[in-house]
NUKOL-581187 format. One record per atom (N, C-alpha, C, O): x, y, z negated. Coordinates in steps of 0.02 Angstrom, whole numbers, plus 50000, padded with zeros to 5 digits. Example, Ala and Ser with C-alpha at 12.3 -4.5 7.8 and 13.67 -1.06 7.14 Angstrom:
2
506604971649610/506154977549610/506604983549610/507124983449577/506424988849646/506844994749643/506455000249606/506705005749598/
***
This chain:
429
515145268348718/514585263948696/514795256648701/515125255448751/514615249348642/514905247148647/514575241348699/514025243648712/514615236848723/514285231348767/513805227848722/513975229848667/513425224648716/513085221548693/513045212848708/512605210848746/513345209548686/513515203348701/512985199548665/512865200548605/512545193648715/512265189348658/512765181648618/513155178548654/512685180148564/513005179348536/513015170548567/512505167748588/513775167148565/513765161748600/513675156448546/513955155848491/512995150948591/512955145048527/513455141648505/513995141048535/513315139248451/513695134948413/513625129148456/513145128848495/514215122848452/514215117148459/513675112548440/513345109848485/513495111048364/512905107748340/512495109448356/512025105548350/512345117148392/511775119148416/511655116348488/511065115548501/512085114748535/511955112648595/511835105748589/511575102248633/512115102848504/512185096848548/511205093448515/510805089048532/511255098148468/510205096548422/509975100648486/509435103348473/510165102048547/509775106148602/509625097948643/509095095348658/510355095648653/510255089448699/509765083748671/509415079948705/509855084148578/509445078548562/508535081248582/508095078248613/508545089048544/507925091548561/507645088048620/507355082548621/507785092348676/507755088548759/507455082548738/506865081848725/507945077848734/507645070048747/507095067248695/506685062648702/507205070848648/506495067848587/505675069948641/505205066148652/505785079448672/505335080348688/505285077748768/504815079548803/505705074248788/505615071448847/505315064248835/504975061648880/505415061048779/505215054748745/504455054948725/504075050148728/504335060348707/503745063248670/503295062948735/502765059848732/503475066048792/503195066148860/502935060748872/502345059848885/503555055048869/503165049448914/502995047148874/503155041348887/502565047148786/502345043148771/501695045648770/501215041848769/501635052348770/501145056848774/500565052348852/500015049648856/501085053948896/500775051148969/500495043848967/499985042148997/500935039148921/500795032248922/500285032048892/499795030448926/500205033048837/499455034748803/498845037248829/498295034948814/498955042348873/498455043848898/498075041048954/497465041148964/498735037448999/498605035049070/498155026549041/497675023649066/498605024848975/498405016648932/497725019048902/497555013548879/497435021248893/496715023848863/496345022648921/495805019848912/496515024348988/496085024549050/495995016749078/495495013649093/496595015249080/496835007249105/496405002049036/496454995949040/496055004748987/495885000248912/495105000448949/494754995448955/494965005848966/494305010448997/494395003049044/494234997349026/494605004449092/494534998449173/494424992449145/493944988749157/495054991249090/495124982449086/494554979949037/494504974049019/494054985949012/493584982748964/492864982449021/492384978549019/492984986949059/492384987349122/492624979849187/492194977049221/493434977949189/493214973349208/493084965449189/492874960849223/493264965849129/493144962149066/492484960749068/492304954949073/492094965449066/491354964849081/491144962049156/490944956249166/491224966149198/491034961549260/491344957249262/491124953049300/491684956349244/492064945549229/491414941349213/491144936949246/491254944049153/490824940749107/490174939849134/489794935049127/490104945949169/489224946449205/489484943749262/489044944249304/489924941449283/490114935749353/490094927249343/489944922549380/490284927749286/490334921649218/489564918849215/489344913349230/489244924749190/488534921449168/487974921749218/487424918949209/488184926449284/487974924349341/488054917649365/487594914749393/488624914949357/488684907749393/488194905049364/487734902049391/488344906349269/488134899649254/487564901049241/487414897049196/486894905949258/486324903449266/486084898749336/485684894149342/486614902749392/486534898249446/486454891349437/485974887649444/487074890449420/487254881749377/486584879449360/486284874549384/486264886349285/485594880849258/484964880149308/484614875149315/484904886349342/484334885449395/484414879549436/484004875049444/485184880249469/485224872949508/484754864349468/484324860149480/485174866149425/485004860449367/484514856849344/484484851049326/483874863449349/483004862349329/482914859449387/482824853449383/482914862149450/482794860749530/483054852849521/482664848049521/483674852249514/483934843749541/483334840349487/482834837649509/483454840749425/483154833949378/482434835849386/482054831449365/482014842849420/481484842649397/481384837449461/481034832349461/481774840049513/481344835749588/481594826749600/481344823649646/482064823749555/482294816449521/481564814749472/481274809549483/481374818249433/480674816349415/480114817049443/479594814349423/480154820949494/479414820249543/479584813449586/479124809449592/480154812049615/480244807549648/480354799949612/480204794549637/480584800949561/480674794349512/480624796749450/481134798649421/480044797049423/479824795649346/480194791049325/480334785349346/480464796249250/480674789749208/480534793849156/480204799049159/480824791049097/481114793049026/481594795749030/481764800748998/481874793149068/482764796449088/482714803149103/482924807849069/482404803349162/482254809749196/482044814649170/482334820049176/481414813749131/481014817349061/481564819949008/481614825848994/481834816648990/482424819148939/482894824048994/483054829148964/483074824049043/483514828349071/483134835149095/483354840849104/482584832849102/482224839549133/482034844649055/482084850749056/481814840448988/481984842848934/482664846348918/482734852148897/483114842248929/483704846948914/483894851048947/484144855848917/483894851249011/483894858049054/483394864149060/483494869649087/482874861949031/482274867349017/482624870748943/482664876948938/482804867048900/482884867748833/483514872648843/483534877848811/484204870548902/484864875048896/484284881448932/484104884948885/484024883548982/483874889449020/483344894548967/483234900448980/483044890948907/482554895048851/483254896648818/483254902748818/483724895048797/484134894848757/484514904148765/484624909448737/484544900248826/485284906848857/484804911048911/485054912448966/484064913348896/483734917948925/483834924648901/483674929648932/484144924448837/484124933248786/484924935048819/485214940148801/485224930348868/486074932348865/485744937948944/486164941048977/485284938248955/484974941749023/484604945049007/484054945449035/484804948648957/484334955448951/484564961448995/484194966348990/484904961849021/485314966349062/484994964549123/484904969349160/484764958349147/484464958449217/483884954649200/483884948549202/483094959849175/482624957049176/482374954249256/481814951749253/482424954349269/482364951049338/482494941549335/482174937049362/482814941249312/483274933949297/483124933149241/482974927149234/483064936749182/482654933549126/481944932849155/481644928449124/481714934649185/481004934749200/480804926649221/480354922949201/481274925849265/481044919449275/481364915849234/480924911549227/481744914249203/482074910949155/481554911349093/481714907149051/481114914049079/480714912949062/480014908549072/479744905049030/479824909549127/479384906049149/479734898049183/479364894249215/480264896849175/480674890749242/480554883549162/480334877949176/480714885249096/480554880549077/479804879449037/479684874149008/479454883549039/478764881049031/478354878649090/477804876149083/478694879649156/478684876749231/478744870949237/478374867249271/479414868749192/479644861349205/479374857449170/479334851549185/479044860949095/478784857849057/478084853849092/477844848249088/477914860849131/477274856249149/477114852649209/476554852449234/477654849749232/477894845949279/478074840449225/478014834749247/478214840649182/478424833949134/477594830849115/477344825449130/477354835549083/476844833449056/476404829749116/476274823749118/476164836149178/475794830849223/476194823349268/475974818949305/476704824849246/477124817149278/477044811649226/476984805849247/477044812849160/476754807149099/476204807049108/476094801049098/475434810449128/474944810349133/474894803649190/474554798549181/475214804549236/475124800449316/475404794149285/475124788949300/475984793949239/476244788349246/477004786849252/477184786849311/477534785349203/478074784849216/478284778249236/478784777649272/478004773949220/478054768249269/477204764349256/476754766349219/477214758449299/476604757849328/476134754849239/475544752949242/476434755049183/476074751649135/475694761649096/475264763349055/475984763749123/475874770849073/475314776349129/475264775749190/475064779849099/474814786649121/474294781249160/474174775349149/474074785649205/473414784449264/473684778649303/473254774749325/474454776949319/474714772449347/474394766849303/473944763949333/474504764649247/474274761149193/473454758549200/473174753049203/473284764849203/472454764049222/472094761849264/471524759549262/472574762949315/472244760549387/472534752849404/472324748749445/473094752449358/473434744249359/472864739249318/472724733649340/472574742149253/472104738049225/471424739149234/471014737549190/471244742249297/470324741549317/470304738349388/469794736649417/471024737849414/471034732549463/471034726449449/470714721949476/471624726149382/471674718649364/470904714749334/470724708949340/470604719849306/469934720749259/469184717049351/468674713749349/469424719149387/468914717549457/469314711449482/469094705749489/469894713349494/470214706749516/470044698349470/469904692749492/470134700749406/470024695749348/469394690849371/469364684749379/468904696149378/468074694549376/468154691549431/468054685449424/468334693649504/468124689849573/468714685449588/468884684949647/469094681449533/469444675749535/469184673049492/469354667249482/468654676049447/468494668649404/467784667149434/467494662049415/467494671349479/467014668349500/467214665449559/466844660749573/467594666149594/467744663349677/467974654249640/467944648949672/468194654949568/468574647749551/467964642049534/467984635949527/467284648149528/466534642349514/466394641049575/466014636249583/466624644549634/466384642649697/465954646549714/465434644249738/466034654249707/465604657449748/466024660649794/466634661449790/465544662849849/466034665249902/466074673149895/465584676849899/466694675049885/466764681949881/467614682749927/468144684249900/467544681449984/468094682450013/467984690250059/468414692850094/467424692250048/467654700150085/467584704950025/467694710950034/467424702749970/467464707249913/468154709049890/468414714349873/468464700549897/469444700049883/469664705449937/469784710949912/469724705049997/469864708250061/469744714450047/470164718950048/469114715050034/469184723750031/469634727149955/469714733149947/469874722349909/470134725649832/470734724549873/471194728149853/470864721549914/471814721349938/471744729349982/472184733649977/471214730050016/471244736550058/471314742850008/471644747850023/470954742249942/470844748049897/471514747049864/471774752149841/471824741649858/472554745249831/473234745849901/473814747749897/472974744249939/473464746749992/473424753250001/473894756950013/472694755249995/472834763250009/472784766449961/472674772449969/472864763249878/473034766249842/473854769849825/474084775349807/474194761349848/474764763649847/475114767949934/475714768949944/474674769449973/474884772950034/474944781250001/475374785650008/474494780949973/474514787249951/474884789649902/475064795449897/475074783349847/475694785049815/476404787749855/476744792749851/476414783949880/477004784649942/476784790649971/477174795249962/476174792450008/476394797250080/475994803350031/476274808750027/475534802750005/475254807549939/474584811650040/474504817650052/474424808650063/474024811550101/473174809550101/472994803850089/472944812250108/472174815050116/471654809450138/471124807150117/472074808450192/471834802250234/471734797650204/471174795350195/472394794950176/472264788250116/471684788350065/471444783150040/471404797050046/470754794749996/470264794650032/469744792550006/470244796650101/469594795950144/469444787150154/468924783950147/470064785050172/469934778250180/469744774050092/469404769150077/470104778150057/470004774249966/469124773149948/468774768649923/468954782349988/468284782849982/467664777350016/467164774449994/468044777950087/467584774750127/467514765350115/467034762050133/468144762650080/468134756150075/467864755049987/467784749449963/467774760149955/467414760349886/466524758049924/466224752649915/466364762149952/465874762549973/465444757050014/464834756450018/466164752250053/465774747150082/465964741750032/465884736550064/466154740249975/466414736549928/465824737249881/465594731649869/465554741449854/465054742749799/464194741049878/463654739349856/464284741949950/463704738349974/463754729549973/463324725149969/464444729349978/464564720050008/464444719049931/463974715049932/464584720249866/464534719349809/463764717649778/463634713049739/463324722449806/462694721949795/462334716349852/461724715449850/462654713549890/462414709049921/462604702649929/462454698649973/463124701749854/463314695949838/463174688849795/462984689349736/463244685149813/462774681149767/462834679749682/462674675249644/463124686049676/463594686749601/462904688149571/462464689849610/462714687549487/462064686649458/462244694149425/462844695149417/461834698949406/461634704449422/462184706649354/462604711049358/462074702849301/462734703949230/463264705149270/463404711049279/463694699849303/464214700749345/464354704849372/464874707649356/463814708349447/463934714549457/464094721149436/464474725349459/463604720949373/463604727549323/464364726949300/464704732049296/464554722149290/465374723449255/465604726149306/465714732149315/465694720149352/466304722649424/466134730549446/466584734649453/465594731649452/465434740549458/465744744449422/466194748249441/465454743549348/465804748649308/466814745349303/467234748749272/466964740349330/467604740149309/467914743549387/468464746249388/467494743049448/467664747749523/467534755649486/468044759049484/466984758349463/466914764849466/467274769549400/467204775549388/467764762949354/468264766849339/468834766949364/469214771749353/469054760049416/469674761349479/469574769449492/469914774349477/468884768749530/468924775549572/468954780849537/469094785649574/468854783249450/468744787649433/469404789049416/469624794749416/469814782649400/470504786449383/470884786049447/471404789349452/470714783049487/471174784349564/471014793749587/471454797549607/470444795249578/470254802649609/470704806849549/471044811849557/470554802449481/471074807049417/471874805949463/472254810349481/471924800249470/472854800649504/472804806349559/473124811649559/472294803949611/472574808949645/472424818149663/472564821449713/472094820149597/471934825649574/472594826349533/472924830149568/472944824849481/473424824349455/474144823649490/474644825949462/474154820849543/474524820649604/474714827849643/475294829849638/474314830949676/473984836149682/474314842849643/474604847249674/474254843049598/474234847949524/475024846449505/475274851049471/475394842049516/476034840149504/476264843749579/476544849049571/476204842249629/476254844749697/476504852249675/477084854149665/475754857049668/475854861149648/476094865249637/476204870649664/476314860749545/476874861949514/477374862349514/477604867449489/477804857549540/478254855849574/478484863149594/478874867049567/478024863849666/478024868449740/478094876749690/478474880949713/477754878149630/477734882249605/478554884349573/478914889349575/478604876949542/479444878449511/479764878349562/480254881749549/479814876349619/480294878249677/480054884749694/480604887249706/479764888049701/479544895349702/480224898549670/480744901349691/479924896549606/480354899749540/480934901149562/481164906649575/481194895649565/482034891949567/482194897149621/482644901249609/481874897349677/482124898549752/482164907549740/482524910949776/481854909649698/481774917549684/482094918149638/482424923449637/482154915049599/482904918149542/483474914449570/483974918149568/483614908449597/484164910049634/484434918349683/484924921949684/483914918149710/483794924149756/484214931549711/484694935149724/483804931249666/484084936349618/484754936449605/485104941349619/485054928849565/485494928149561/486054929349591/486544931549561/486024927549681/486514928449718/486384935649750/486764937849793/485944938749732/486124948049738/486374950149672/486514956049668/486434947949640/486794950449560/487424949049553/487894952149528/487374940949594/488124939449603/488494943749658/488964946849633/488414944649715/488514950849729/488764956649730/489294958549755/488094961249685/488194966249658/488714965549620/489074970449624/489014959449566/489414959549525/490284958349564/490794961349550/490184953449610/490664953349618/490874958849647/491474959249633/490654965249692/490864972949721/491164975549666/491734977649660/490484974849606/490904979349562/491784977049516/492294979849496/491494970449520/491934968649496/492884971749533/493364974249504/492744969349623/493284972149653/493514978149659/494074979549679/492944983349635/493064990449630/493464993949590/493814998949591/493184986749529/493434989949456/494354986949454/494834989849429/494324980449490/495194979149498/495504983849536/496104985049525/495224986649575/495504991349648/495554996749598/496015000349615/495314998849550/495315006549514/495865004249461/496185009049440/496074997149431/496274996849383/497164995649423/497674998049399/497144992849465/497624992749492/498165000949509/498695003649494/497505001849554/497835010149575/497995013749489/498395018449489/497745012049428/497855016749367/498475013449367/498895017249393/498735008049348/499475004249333/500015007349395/500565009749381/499735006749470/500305012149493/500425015949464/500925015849429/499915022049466/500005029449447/500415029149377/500895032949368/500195024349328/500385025349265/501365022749286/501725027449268/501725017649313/502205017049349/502565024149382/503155025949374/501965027949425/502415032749455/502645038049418/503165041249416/501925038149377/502175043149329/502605043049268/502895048049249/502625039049247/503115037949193/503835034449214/504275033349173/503895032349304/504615033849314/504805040449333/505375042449323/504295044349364/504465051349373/504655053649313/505265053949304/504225055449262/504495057749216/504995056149186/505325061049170/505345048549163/505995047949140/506475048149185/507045045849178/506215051349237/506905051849302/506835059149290/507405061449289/506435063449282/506615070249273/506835069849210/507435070949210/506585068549144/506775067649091/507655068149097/507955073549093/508025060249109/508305058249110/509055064349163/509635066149152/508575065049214/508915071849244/509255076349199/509835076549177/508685080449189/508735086749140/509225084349083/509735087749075/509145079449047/509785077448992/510445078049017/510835082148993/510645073349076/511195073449110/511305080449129/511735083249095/511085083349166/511305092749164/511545096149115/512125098249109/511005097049071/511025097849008/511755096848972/512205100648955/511655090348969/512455086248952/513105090848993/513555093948964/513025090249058/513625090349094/513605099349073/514135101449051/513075103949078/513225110449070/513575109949021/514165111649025/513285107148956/513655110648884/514345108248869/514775110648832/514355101248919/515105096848897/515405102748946/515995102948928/515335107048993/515605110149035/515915116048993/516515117048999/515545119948952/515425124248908/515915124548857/516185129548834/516035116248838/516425114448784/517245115348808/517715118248782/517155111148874/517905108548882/518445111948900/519055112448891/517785114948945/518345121349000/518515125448930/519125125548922/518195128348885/518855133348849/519165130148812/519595133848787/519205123348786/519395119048750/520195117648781/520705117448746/520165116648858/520465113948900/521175122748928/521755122348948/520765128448918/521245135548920/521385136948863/521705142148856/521255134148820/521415135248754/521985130848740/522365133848702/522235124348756/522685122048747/523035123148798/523595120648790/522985126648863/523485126848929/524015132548881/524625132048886/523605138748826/523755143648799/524155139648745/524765139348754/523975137448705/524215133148654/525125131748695/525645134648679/525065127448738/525735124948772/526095130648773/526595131048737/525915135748812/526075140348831/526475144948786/527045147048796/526015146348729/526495148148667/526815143748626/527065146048575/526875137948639/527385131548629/528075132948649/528595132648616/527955135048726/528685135248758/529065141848755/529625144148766/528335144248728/529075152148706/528675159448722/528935164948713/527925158048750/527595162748813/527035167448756/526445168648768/527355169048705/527005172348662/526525178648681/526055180448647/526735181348736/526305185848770/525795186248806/525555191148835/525555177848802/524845176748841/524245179048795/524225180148735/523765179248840/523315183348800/522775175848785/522685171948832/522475174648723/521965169148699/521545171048731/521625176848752/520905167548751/520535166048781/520225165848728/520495164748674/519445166948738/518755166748700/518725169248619/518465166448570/519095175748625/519315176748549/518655181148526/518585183448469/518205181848580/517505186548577/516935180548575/516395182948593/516895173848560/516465169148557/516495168148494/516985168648457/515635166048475/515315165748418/515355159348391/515385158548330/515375153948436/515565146748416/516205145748374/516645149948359/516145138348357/516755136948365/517555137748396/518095138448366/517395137248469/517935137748510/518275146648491/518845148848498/517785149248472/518105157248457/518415156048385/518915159048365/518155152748360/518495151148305/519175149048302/519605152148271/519295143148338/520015141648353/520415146148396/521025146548393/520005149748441/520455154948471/520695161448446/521145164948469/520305162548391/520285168948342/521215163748297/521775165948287/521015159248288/521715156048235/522165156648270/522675159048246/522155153948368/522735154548403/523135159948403/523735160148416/522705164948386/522795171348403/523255174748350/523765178148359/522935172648289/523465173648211/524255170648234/524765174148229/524245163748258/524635160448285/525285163848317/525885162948308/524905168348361/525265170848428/525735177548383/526335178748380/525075181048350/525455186548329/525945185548262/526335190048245/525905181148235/526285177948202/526885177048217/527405178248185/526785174348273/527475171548313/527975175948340/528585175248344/527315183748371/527735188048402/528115191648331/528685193948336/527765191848274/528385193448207/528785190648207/529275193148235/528825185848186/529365180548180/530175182348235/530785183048225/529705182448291/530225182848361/530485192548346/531085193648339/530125196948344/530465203448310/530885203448268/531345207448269/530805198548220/531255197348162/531905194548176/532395195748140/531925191348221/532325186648244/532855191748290/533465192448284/532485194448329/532915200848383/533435204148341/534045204648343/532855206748292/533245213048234/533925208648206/534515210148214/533735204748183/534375198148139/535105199248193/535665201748186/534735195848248/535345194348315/535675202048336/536285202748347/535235207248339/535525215048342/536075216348291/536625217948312/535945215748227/536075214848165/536875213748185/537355217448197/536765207648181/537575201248186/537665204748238/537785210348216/537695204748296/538025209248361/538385215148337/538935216748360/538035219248281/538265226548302/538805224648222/539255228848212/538765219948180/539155217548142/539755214548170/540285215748142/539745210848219/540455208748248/540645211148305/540955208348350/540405217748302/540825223148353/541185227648315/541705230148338/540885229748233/541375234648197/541755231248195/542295233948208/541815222648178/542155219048126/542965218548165/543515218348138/542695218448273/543105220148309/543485228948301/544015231648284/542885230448324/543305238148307/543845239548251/544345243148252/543605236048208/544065237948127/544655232248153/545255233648155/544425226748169/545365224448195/545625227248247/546135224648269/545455230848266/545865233448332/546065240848304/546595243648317/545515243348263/545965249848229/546525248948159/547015252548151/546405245348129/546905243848098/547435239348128/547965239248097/547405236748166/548115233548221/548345239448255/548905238648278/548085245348266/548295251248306/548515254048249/549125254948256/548315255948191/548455260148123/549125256348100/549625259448081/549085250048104/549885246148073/550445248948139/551035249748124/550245250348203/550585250448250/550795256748265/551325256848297/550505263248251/550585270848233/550965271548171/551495274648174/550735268748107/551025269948050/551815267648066/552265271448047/551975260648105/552605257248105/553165263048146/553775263448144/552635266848180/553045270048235/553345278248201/553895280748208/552785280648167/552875286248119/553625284648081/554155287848084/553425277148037/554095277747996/554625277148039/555125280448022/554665273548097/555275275548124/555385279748161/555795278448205/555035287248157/555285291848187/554825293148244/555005298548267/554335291148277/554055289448317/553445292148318/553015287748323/553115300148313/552345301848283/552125302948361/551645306648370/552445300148416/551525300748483/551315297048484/550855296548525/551465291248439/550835286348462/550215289948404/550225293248352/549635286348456/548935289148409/548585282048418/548765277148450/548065283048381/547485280148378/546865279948416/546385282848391/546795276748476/546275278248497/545335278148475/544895274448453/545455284948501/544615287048458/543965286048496/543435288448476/544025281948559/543425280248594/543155275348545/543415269848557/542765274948500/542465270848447/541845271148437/541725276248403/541065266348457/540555268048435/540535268348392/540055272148380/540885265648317/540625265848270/541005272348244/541555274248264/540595275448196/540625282548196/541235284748138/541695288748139/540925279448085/541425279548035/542175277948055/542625282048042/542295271348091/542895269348111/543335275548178/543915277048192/542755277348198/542865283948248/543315290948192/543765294748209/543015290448137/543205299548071/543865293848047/544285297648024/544065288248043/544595286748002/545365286448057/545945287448042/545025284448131/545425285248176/545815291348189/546425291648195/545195298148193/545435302548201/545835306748124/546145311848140/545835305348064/545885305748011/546705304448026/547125308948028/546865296148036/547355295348050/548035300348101/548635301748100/547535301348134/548025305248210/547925312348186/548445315548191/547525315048167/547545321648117/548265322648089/548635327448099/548445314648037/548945315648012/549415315748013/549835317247971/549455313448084/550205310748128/550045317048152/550535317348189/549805321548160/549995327748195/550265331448144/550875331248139/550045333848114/550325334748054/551105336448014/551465341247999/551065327548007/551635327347986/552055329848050/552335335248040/552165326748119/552435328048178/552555335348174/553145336948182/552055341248162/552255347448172/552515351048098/552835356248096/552345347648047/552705350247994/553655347348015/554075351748022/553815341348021/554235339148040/554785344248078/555285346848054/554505344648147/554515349848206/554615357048197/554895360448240/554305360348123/554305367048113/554915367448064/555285372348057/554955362248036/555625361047985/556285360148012/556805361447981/556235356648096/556995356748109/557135364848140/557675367748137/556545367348168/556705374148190/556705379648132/556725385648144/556695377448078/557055382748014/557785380048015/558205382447976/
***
């Protein structure tokens, strides 16, 4: 039965094996890079985002800060100036309230923070941005309006020196209360209205006179109680938008927070993916890269070694050693291929070299008759010489391989006997 051999690859086949290998080892790590870069696109767009929600965390902080400083620069110093800034900072926080839809919480008040400030603007123009405008304005021209009257009568010579006295007391504690904004100051505003409108009625001012100075006192007082009702209501307000401010800050810095955790979670996850994606794709082109080199070294192994007995054989029947046996003359490759030719080679050679024996046999057994025949015909001239002179014992020696030269030898000495005994029988007649 015969063996069953599987049949040995071809060369081009090992070597589209080695390219195979590395395409699908290539294929691997791009396979992995792709997959691991899809995850790492995943992180860097999640922390892309908490960037952004860290971003627009600040910068509502920023605008909340912002309403707070200029709104509380206009409670403390009215201006125009101020008014325009508390406008434009009300105006940026309505603006960029829809970028916080994600944390109604913070839109919430961002909603309410500039119709807050607004009305902190409005009741601060109401009071007065400087002393010619608002209730400030008002209460500047019903003093000047009483003052007017009891200097043009004190200049005819009437005596109104505790009427003067008490309008210096009603704007001292008008303006005390600008300054300290306390309670006290309208108790006293009240109580010196009160002895001002008795010393008034008991002055020697003619009754027309009074009626003015009254109604020009009992609109002091009506817009002083408007200031400081309006005062009050700005207070408030104010106290209300610091509410605001102080609670969406609040928010803010738990969002900020919350954002910044996530934010470090999401670097801490995106980080650890870029290792892994590192370990794994040097692992793999280190096994990759492995397996090729094996690969390599098996088949170059595969190749050389009979490549390498194949020419030791080659030499070998170079120097003359025709009887070695070829190597790999049962392989399906190439290398059986050339060893299958060595092999024509060999037996070739061993003809050649038969041919060559036979030739040299040939000539040998040719210049041994060529001897024999001179040595029998130098013996035949040397018998014949001896016959004619009388002389028939010499013979011819018949130890001769060659067979023919052996029947002419003895042919010869046949005849020398012969004659010798015909000779011999003739002298005895």
């Amino acid at each position: 039965m015969a063996k069953f051999r599987l049949p040995t690859p071809r060369i081009n086949g090992k070597i589209l094996a080695i390219a195979a290998t590395t395409l699908v080892g290539m294929a691997l790590i791009g396979a992995i890079y792709l997959t691991q870069r899809a995850q790492i696109d995943i992180l860097t767009a999640q922390e892309r985002s908490a960037t952004q929600k860290f971003e627009t965390l600040a910068n509502a902080s920023k605008m909340t800060e912002a309403v707070r400083r200029v709104v509380g620069e206009l409670v403390l110093a009215p201006s125009a100036e101020t008014v325009t800034s508390v406008e434009a900072a009300a105006a940026d926080i309505e603006d960029n309230a829809a970028a916080y839809a994600e944390q109604p919480d913070i839109q919430v008040v961002f909603q309410a923070l500039p119709a807050q400030a607004m009305g902190v603007v409005e009741r601060s123009i109401a009071l007065g941005l400087d002393e010619d405008s608002g209730l400030k304005g008002a209460l500047r021209v019903a003093v000047h309006n009483v003052e007017a009257f009891l200097d043009a009568e004190a200049r005819s010579g009437t005596t109104l020196d505790a009427q003067l006295v008490q309008m210096l007391m009603l704007r001292r504690y008008e303006k005390d209360f600008m300054l300290r904004k306390s309670d006290k100051y309208v108790v006293k505003f009240d109580e010196q209205i009160t002895s001002f409108g008795a010393s008034l009625t008991s002055s020697p001012l003619n009754p027309a006179t009074r009626s003015e100075i009254s109604d020009s006192i009992a609109a002091y007082n009506r817009d002083f109680h408007a200031f400081v009702d309006g005062t009050m209501e700005l207070d408030g307000a104010h106290a209300a938008l610091l509410d605001e401010v102080s609670n969406g800050l609040e928010l803010i810095r738990t969002s900020y927070q919350q954002a910044v955790v996530e934010r470090a979670a999401v670097q801490a996850r995106l980080a650890d993916q870029w290792t892994l994606l590192s370990i794994v794709l040097m692992s793999t082109i280190a096994i990759v890269a492995l397996v090729s080199v094996v690969l390599s070294m098996l088949i170059g192994r595969s190749i050389v070694k009979p490549v390498m007995l194949l020419s030791e054989t080659m030499r070998s029947m170079a120097d003359g050693a025709l009887n070695t046996t070829v190597p790999g003359k049962d392989r399906t490759d190439e290398i059986g291929d050339m060893a299958r030719a060595v092999e024509v080679f060999r037996e070739s050679g061993l003809k050649v070299a038969e041919l060559s024996a036979a030739a040299e046999e040939r000539a040998d057994q040719t210049m041994v008759r060529t001897s024999a025949m001179n040595t029998l015909i130098k013996r035949l001239t040397e018998v014949v010489a001896a016959a004619v002179a009388g002389d028939f014992g010499q013979r011819i020696n018949v130890e001769l391989k060659d067979e023919d030269l052996r029947g002419v030898a003895s042919s010869v000495n046949a005849l020398v006997d012969t004659v010798d005994r015909g000779l011999a029988e003739t002298g005895q007649v």
